[in-house]
MARBA-3410 file (N, C-alpha, C, O; in Angstrom, 1 decimal):
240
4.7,22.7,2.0,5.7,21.7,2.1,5.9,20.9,0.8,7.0,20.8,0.2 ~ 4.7,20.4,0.2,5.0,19.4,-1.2,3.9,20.6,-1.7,3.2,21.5,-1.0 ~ 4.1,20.3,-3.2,3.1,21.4,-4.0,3.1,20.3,-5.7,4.0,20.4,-6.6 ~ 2.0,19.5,-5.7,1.7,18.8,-7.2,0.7,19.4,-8.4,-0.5,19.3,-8.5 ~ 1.5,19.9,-9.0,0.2,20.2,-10.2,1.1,19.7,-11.2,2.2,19.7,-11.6
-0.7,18.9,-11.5,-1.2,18.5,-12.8,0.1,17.6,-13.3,0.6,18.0,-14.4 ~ 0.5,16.6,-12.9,1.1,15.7,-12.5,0.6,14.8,-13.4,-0.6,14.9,-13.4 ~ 1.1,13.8,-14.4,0.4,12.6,-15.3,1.9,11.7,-15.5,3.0,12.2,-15.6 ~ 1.6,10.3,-15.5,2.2,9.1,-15.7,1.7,8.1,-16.6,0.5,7.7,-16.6 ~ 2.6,7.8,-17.5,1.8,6.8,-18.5,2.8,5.8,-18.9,3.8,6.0,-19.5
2.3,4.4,-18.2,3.2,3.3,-18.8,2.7,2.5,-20.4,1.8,1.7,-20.5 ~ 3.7,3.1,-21.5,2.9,2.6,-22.6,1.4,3.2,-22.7,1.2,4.4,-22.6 ~ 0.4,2.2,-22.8,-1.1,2.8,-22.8,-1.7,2.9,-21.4,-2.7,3.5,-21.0 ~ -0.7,2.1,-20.7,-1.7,2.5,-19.2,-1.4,3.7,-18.6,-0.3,3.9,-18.0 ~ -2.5,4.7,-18.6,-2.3,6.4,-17.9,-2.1,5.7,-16.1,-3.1,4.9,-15.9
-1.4,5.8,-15.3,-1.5,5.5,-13.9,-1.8,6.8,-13.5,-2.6,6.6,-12.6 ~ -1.6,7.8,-13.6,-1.7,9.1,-13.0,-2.9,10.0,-14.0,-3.3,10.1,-15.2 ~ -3.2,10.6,-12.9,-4.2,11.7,-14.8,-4.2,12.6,-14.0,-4.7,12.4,-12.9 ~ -3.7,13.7,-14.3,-3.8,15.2,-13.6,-3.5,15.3,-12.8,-3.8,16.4,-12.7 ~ -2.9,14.9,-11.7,-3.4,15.3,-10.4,-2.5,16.2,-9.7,-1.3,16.3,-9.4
-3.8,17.1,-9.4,-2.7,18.5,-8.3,-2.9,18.3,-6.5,-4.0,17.8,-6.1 ~ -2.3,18.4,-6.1,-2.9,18.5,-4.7,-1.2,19.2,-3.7,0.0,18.9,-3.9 ~ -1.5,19.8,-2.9,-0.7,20.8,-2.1,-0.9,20.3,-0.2,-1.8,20.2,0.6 ~ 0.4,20.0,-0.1,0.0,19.6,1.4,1.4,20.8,2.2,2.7,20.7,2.0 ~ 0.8,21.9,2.9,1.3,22.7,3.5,1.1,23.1,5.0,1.1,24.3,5.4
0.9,21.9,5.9,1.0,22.2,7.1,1.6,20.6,7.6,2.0,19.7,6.8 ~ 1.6,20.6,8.9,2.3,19.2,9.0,0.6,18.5,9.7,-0.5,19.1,10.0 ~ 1.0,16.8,9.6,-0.1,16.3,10.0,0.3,14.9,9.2,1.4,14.6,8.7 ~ -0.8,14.2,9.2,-0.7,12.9,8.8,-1.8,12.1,7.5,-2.9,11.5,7.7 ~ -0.9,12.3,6.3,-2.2,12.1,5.5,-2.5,10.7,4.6,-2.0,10.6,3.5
-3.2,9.8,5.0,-3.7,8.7,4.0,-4.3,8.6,2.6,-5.4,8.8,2.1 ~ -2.8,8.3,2.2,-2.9,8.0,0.6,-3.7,6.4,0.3,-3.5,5.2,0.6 ~ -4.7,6.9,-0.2,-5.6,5.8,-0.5,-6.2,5.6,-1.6,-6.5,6.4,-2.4 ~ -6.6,3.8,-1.7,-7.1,3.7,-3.0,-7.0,1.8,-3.9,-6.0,1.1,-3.8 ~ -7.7,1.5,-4.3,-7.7,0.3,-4.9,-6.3,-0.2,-5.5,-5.6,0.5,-6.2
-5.8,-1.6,-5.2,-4.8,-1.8,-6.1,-4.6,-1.2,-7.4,-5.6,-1.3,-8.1 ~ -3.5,-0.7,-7.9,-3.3,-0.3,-9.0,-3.9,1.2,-9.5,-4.0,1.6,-10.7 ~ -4.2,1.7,-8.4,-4.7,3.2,-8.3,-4.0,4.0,-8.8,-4.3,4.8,-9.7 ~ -2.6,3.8,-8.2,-1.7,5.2,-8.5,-1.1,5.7,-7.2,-0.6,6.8,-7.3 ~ -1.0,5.0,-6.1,-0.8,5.5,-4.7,1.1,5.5,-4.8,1.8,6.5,-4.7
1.6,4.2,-5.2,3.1,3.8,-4.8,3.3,5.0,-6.2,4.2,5.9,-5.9 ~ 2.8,5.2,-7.2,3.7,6.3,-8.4,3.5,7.3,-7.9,4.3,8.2,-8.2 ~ 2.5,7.6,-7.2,2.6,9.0,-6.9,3.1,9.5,-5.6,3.0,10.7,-5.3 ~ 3.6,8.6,-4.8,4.8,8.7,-3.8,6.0,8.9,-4.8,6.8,9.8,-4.6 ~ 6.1,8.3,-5.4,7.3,7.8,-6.2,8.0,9.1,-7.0,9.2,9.5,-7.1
7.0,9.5,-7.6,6.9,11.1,-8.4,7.6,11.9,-7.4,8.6,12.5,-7.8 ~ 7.1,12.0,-6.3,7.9,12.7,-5.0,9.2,12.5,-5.0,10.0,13.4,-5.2 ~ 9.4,11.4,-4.7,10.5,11.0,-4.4,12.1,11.1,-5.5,13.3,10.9,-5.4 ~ 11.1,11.6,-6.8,12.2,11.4,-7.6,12.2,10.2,-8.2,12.9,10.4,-9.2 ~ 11.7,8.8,-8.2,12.0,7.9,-8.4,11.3,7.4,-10.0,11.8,6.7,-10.9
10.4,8.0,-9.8,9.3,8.3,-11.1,9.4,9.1,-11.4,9.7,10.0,-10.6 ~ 9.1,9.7,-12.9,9.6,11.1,-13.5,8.4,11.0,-14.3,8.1,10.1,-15.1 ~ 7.7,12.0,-14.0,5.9,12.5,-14.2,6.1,12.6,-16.0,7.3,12.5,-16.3 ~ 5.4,12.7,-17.0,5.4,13.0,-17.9,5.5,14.4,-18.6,6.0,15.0,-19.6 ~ 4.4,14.9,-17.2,4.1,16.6,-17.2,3.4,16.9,-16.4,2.7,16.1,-15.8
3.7,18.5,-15.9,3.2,18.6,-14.4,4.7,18.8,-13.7,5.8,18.5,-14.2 ~ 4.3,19.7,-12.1,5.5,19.7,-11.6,5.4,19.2,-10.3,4.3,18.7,-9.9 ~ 6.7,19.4,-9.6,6.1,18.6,-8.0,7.4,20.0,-7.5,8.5,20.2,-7.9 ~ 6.6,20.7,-6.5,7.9,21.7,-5.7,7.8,20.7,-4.4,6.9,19.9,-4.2 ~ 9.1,21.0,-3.4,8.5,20.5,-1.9,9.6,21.5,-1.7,10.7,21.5,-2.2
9.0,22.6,-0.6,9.6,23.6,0.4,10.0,24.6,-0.4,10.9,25.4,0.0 ~ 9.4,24.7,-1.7,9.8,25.3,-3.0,10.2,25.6,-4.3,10.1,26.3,-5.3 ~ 11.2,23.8,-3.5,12.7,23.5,-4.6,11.3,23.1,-6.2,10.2,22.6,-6.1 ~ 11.8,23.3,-6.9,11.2,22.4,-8.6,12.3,21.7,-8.3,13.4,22.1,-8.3 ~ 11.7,19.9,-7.9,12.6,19.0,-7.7,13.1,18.2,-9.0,13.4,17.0,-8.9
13.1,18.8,-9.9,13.2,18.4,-11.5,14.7,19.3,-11.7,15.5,18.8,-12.6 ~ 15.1,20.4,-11.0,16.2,21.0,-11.1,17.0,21.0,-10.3,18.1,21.5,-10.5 ~ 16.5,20.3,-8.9,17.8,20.3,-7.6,17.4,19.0,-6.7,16.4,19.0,-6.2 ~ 18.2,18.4,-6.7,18.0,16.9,-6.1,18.2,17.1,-4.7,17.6,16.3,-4.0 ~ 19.0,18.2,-4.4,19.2,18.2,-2.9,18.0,18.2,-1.9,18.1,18.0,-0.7
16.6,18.4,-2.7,15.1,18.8,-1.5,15.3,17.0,-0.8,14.8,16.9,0.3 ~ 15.9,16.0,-1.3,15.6,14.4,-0.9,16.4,14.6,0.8,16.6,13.6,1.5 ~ 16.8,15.9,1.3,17.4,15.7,2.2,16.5,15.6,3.1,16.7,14.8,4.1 ~ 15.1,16.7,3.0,14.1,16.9,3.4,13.1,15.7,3.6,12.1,16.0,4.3 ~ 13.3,14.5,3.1,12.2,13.2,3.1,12.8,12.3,3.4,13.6,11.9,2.6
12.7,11.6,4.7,12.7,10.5,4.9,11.4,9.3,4.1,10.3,9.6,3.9 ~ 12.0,7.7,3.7,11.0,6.8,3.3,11.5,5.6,3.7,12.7,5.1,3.7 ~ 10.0,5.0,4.0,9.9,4.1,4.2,9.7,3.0,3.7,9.1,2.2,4.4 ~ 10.1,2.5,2.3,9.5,1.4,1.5,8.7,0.5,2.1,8.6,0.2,3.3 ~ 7.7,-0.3,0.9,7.0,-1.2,1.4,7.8,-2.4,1.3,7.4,-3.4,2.0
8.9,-2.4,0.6,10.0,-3.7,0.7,11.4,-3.5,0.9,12.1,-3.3,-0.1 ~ 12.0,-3.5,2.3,13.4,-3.0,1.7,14.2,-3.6,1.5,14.3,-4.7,2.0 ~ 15.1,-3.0,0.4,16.2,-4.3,-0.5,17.6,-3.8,0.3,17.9,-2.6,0.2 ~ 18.1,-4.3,0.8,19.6,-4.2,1.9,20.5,-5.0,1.2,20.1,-5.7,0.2 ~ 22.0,-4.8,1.5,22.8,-5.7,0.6,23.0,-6.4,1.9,23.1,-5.9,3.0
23.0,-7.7,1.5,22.7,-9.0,2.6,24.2,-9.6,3.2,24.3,-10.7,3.7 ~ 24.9,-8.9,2.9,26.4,-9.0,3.6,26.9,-8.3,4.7,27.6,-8.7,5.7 ~ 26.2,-7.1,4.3,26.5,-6.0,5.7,26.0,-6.1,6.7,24.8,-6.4,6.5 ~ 26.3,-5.8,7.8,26.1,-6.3,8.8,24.8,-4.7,9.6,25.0,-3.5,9.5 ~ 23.9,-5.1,10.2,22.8,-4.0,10.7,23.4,-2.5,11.4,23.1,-1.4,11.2
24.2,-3.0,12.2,25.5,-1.4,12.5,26.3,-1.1,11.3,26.6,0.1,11.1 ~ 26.6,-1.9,10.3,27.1,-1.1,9.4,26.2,-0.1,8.7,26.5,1.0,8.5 ~ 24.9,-0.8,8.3,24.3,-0.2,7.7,23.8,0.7,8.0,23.3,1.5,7.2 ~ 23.6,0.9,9.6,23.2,2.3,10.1,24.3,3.4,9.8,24.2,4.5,9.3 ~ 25.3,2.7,10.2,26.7,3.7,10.2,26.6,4.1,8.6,26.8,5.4,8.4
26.5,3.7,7.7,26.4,4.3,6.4,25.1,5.2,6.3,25.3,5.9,5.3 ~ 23.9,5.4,6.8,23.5,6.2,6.6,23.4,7.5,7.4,23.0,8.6,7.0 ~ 23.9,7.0,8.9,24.3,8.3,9.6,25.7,9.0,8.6,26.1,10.2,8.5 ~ 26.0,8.2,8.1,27.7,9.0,7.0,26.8,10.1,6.0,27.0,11.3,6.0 ~ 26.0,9.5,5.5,24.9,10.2,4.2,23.8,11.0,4.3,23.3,11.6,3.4
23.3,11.1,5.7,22.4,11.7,6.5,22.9,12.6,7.8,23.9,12.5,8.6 ~ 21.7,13.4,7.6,21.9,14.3,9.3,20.8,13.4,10.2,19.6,13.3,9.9 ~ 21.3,12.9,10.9,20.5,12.1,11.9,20.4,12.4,13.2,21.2,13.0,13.8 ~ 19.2,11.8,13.5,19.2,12.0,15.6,19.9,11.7,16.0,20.1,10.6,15.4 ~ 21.0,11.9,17.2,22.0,11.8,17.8,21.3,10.8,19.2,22.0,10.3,20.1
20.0,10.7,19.2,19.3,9.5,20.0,18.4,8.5,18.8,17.2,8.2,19.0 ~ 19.3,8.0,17.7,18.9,7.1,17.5,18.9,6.1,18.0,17.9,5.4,18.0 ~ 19.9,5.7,18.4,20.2,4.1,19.2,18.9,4.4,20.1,18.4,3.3,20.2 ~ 18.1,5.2,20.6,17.1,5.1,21.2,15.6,4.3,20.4,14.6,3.8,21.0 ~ 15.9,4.3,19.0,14.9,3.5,18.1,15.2,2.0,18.3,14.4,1.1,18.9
16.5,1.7,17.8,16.9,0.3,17.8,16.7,-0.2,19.4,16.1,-1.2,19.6 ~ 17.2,0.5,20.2,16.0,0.0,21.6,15.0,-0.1,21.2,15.2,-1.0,20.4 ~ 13.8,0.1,21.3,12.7,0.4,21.0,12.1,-0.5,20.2,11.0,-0.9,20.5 ~ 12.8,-1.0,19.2,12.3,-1.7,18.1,13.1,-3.5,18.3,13.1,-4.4,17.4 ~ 14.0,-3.5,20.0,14.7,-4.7,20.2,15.6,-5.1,19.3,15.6,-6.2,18.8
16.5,-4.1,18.9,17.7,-4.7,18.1,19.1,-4.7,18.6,20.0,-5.0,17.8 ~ 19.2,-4.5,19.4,20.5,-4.3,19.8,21.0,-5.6,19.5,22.1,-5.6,19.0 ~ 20.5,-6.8,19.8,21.0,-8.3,20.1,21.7,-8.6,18.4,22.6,-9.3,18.1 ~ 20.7,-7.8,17.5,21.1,-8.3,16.2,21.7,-6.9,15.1,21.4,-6.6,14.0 ~ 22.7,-6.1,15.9,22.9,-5.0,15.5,24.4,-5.7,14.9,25.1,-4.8,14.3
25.2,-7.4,14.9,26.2,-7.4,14.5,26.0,-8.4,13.3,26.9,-8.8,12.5 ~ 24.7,-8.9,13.3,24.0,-9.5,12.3,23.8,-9.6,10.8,22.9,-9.1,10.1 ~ 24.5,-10.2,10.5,24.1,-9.9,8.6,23.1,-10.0,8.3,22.4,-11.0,8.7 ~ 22.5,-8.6,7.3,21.4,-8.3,7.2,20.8,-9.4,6.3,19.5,-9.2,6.2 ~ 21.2,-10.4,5.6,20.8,-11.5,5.0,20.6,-12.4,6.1,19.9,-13.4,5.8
21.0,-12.4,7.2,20.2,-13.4,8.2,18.9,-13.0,9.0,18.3,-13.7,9.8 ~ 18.7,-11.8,8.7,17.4,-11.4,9.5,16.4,-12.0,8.8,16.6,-12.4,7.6 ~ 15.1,-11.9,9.7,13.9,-12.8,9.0,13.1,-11.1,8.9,13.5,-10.0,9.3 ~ 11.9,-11.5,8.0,11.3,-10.6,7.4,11.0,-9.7,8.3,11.4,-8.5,8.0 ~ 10.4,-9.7,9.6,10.0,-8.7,10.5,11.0,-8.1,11.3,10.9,-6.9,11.8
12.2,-9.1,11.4,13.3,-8.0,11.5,14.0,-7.1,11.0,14.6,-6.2,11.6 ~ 13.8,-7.3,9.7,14.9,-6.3,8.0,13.6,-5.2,8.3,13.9,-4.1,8.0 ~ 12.2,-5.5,8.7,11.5,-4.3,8.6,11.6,-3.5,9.7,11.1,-2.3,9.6 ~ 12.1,-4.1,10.9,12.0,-3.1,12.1,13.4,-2.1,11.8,13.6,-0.9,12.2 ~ 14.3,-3.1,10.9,15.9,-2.3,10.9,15.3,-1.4,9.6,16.3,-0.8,9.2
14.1,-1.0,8.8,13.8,-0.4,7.9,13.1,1.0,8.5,13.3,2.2,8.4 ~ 12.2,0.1,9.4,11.7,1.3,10.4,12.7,2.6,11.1,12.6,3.8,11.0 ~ 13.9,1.8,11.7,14.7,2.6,12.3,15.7,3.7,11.3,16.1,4.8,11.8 ~ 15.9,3.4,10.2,16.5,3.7,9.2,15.8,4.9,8.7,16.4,6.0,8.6 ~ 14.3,4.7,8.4,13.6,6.0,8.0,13.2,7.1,8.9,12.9,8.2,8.4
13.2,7.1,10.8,12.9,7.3,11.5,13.9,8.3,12.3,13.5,9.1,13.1 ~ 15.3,8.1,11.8,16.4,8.2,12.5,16.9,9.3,11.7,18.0,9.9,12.0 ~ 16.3,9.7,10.4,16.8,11.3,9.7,16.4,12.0,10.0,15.1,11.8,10.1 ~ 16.8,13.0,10.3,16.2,14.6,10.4,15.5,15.1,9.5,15.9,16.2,9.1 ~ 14.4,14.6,8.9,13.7,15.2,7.8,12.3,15.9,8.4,11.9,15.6,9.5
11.6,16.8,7.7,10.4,17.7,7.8,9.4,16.5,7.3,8.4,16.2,8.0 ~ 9.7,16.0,6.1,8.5,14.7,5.4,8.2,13.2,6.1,8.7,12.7,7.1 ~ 7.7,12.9,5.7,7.8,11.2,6.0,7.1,10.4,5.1,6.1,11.0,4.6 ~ 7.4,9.1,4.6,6.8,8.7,3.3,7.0,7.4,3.7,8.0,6.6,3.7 ~ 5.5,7.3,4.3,5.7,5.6,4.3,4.5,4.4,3.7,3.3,4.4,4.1
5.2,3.3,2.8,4.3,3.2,2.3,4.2,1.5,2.8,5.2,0.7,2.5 ~ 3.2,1.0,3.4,2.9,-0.2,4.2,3.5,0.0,4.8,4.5,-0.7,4.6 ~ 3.9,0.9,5.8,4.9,0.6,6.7,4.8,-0.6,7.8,5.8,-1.1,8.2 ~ 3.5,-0.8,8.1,3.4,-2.5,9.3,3.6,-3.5,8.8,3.6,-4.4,9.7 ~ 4.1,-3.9,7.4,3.6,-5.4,7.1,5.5,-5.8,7.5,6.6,-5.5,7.2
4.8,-6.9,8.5,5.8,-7.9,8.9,5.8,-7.8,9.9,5.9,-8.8,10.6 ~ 5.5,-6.5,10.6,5.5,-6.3,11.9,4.5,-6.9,13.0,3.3,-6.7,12.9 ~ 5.1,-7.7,14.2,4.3,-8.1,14.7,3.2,-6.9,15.7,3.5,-5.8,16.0 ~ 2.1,-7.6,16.2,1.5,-6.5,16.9,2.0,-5.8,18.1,1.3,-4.9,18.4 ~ 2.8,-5.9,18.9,3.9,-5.6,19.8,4.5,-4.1,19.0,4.2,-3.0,19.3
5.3,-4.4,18.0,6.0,-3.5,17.1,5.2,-2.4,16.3,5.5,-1.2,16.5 ~ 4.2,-2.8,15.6,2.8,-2.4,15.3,2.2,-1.0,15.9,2.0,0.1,15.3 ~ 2.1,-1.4,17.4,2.0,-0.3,18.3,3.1,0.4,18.6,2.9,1.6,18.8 ~ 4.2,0.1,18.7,5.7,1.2,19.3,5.8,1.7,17.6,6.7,2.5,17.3 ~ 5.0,1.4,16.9,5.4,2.3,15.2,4.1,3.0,15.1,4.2,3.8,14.2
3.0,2.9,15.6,2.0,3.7,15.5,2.2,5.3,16.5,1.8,6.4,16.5 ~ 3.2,4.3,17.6,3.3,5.6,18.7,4.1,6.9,18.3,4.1,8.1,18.6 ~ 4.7,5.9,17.6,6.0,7.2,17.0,5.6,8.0,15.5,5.9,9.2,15.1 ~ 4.8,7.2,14.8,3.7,8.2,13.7,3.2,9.3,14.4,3.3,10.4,13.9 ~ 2.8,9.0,15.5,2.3,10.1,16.3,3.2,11.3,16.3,3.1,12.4,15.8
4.4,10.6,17.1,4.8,11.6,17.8,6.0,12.4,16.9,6.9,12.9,17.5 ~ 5.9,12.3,15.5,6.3,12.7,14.7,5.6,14.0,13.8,6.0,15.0,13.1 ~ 4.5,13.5,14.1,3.4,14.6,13.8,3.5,15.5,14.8,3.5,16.7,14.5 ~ 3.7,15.2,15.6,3.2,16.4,17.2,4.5,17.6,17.0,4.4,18.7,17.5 ~ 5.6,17.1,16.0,7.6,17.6,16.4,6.9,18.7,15.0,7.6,19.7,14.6
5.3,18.3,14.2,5.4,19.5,13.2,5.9,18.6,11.6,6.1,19.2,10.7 ~ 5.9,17.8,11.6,6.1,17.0,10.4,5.0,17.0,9.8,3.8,17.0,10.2 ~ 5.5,16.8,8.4,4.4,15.8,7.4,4.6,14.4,6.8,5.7,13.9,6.3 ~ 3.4,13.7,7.1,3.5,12.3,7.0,2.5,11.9,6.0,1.3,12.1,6.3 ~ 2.9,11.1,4.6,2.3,10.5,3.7,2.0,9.4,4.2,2.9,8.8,4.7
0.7,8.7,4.1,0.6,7.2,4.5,0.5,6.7,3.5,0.1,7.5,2.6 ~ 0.7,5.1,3.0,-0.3,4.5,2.3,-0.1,2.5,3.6,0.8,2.0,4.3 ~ -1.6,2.3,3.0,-1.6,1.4,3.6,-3.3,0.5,3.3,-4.3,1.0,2.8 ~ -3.1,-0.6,3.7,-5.0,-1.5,3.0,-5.1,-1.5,4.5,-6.2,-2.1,4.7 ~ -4.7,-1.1,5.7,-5.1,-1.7,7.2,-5.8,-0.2,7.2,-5.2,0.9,7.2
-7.3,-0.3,7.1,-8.0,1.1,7.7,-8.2,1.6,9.0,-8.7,2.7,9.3 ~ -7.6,0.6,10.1,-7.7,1.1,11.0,-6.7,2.0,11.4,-6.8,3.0,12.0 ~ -5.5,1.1,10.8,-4.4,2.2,11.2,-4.5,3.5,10.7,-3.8,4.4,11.2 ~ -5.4,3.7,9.2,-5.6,5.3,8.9,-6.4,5.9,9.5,-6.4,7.2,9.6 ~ -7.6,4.8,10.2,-8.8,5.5,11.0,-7.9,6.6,12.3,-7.9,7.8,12.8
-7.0,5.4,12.5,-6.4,6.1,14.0,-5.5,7.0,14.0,-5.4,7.9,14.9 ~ -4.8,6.9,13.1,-3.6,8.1,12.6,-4.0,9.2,11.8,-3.6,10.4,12.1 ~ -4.9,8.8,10.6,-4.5,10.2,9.6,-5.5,10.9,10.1,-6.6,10.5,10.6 ~ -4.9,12.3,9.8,-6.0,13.5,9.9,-6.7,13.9,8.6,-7.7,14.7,8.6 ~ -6.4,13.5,7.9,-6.8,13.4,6.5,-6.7,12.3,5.0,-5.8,11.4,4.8
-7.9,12.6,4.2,-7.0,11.0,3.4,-7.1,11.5,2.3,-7.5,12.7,2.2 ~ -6.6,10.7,1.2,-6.6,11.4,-0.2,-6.7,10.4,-0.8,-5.6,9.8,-0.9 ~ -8.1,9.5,-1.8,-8.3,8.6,-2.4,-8.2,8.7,-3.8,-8.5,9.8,-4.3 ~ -7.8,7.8,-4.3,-7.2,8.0,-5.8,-7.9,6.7,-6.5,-7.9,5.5,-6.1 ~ -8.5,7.0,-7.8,-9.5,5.7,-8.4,-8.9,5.8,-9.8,-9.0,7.0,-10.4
-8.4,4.7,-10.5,-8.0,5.1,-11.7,-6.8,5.9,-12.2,-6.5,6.0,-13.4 ~ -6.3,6.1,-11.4,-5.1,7.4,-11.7,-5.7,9.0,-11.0,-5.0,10.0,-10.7 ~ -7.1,9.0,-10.9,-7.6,10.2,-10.4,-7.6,10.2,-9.0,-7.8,9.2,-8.3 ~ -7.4,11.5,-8.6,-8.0,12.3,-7.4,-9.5,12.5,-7.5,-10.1,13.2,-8.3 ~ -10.3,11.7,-6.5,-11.6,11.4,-6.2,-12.2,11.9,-4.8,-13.3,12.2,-4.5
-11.1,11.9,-4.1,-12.0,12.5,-2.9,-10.6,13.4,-2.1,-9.6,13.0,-2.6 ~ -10.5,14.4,-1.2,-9.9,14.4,-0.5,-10.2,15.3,0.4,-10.4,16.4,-0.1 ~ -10.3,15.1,2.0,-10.7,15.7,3.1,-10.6,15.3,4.6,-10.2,14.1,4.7 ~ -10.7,15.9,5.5,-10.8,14.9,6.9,-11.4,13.8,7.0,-12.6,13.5,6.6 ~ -10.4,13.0,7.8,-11.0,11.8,8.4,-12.7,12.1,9.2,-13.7,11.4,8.8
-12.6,13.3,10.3,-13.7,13.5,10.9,-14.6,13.8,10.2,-15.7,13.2,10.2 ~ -14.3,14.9,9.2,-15.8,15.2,8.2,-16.5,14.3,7.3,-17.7,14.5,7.0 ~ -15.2,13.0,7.0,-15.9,12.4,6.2,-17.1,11.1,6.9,-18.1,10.6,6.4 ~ -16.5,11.0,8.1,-17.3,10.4,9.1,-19.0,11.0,9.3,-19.9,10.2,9.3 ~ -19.1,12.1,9.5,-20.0,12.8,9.8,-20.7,12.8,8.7,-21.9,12.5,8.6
-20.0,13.2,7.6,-21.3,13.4,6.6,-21.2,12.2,5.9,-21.0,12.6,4.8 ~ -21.3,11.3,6.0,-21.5,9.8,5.9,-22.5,9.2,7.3,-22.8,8.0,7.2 ~ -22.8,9.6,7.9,-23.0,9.1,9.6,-22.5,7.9,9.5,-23.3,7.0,9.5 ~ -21.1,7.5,9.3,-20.6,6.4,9.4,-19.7,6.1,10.8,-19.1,7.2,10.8 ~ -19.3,5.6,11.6,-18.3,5.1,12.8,-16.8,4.8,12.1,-15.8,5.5,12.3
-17.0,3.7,11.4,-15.3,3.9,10.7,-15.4,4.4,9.4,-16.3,4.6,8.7 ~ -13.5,4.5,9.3,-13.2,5.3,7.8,-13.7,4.4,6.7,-13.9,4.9,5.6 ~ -14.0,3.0,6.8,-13.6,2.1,5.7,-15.4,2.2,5.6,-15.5,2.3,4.4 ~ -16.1,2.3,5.9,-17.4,2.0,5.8,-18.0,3.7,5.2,-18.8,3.7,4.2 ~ -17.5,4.7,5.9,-17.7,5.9,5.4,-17.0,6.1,3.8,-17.8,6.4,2.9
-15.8,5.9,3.4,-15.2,5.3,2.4,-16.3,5.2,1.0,-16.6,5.8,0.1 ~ -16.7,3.8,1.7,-18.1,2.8,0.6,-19.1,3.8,0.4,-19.5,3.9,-0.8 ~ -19.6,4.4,1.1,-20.7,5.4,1.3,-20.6,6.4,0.3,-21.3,6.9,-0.6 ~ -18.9,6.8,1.0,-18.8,8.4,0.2,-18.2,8.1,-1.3,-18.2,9.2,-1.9 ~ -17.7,7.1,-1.9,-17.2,7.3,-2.8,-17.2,5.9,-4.2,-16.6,5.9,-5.2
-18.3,4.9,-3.5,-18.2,3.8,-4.5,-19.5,3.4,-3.9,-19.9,2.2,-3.9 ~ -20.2,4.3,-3.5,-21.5,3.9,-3.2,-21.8,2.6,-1.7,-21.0,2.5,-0.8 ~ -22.8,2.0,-1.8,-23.1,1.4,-0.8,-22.9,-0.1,-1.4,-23.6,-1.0,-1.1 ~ -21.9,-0.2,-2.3,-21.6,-2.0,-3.0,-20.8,-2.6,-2.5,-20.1,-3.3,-3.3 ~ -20.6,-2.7,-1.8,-19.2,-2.9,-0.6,-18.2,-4.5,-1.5,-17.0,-4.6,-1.3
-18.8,-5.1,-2.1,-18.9,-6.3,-2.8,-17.3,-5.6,-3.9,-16.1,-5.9,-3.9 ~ -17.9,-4.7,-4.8,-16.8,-3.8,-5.6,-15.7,-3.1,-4.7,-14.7,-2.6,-5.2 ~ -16.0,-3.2,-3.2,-14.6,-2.2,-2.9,-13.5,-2.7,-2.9,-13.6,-3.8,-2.3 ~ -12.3,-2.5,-3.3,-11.1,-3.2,-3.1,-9.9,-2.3,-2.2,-9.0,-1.8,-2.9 ~ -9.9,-2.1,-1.0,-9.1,-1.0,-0.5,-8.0,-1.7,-0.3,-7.0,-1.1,0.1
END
């Protein structure tokens, strides 16, 4: 599905990226992980098109997305902040992306889901923060895409919401998708990802199952197996 080699980013003197190859070809759910200022949002971003690697390529489903822009049909994203134009109204804005998108024909079944109907004539400049994110959620959720790219996707969300967005991570995986996470809440990667991919520095430092890393750590959670496997037992230094 996505295929990264040798991938590098450099702002001025700061390298944010350094090498990094890694290939995700089945569906499942994988946690992008790693200290502030790791490399996690650029190397979503590299995907996305949004960042342009210095060197190195990125295929996804084959395309060299450096030569055909059309693979973005293939990824749905989730931003960690979404910027809306604050005039239009939340049905408009769906209506413009069902225009630009192939979408589920049971989306109004999300905006259920997520309690919007009440504020679907609402200018998107009057919603409060955990609202613009639930209409963010529905937005990313409601394309027909193979990918999924979401990065914080809970923050704002209350715990009510929380769980009907963890349910549907799920059940997005189950339809055969692939799902990028990034996120600092470890439980939600404890509970979702099948895999993580920790990034220190701009490097790729670890990457494997959630369960194995558990085991050969004899640790119970991800966040404590984490400390173990990869920054030692200083828990003081970890910044996830």
């Amino acid at each position: 599905m996505v295929a990264i080699q040798e991938i590098s980013k450099k702002y001025r003197k700061l390298e944010v990226l350094k090498d990094i190859s890694l290939e995700f070809n089945e569906p499942g759910i994988i946690g992008i992980l790693g200290p502030n200022g790791s490399g996690k949002t650029t190397l979503l971003k590299t995907i996305l098109g949004m960042v342009l690697p210095d060197n190195g390529t990125i295929r996804v489903n084959g395309i060299d997305i450096s030569k055909d822009y059309n693979y973005r049909n293939e990824i749905a994203y989730l931003p960690q902040i979404a910027t809306f134009p604050e005039n239009l109204s939340v049905k408009e804005l769906l209506a413009i992306i069902r225009d630009l998108r192939a979408v589920d024909s049971k989306y109004m079944e999300l905006v259920s889901l997520f309690g919007l109907e009440q504020f679907l004539s609402e200018k998107l400049g009057n919603l409060s923060g955990g609202t613009r994110q639930k209409v963010n959620v529905v937005l990313s959720f409601m394309c027909k895409s193979e990918i999924l790219i979401l990065d914080e996707p809970t923050v704002g969300l209350d715990p009510v919401s929380t769980v009907k967005l963890k349910e549907l991570i799920k059940s997005h995986r189950d339809m055969g998708k692939l799902i990028l996470l990034t996120t600092h809440i470890m439980g939600i990667v404890d509970e979702l990802a099948d895999e993580i991919v920790y990034l220190l520095e701009g490097r790729m430092v670890y990457r494997g199952f959630v369960t194995d890393l558990k085991l050969s750590t004899q640790q119970d959670s991800l966040e404590r197996a984490i400390v173990n496997e990869i920054h030692g037992k200083d828990v003081v230094d970890l910044q996830i």
